[in-house]
Each structure stands twice: as C-alpha cells, then as structure tokens.
Phi, psi and omega in degrees: 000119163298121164280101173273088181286146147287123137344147164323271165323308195290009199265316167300328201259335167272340162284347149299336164289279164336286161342290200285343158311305184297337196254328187071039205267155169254353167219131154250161184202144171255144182223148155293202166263353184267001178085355187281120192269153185258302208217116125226153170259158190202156118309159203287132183099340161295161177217093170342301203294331173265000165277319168317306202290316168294324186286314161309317180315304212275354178278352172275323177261041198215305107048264190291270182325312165306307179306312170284310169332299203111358179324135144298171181293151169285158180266293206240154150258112206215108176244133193246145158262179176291316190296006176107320199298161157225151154280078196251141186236125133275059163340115178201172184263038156347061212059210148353313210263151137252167180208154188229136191266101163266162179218136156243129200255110182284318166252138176301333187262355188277135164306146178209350206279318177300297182269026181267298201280002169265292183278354132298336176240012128293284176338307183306331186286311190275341167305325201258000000 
C-alpha cells in the first residue's frame, strides 16, 4: 500500500473545489495581498490570473479608502453586476501573511457567507 500524502496546494485546491461544488460558485481564487494566486477552482472560461490581479487591485484600494475614513480593517469586499453575479473578496490573516479568499457568486439572493467562513478556517487548520 502506497502513502499518498497531499501537497499543500493540492489540500487547497480541494477546498476550494469542495466549496465552490457545494455552493455552486463558478469561480474561487486564494490570493496573496500582492494578487499572486495561490489556490484556484474554476469553470470552464474562467481566468484565474485575471481574476487575482483585480482582487488585489481592489484590496489596495479598499485599503486606502479605509485608512482615510478612519475605517477598522476590512472583512468584505463586495461588487455587484447588473446581471446578478456578485464578486466578494475575503480578507484575512494568516500570521504574517494576508490573503484574500475570492468568489464569484452567480445569483444576488444566493447565500456564500457560512461556506465562505467554512473554508477560511479550513485554510487557516492547514496553513498552521
């Protein structure tokens, strides 16, 4: 019998897999804070590397906007289309590292937040 250990990456790439099945998200992405993806799931037409770069884009400028508010750190990032999808960027903390958990969410009435906070703190237990 072989022992088959998971990769780091492969542990991640199944909750985000797992997440985005259950939910029926069609795209996830793990991000540094610099936009560099770490983890993603995806459907077919998606494009990770250009879905990271923007999530980064918007935590710096998300960021920003806080620091001049006077703003606590952020939790949610949230861009709503017309066509219903939504975008939520999930900021966190990791030691050291930030990271950001993206999503896109396809219907406006659909809940993401319970399996959002279930796969961050699965990342955080493997992260440790």
């Amino acid at each position: 019998m072989v022992n088959e250990t998971k990769s780091g990456a492969d542990i991640l790439l199944g909750i985000l897999n797992q997440m985005n099945q259950e939910a029926n998200f069609p795209m996830s992405v793990l991000t540094d804070k610099e936009g560099l993806p770490i983890a993603s799931a995806f459907s077919n037409g998606a494009d990770p590397e250009k879905q990271s770069a923007v999530v980064a884009f918007l935590q710096k400028t998300a960021v920003q906007v806080s620091k001049q508010l006077g703003m606590d750190e952020i939790d949610e990032i949230s861009f709503s289309y017309v066509d219903g999808q939504h975008l939520i960027c999930r900021p966190f903390n990791i030691d050291s590292n930030r990271l950001i958990l993206a999503i896109i969410v396809s219907d406006r009435d659909q809940s993401y937040r319970r399996i959002t906070n279930r796969a961050l703190s699965e990342i955080r237990n493997i992260w440790n």
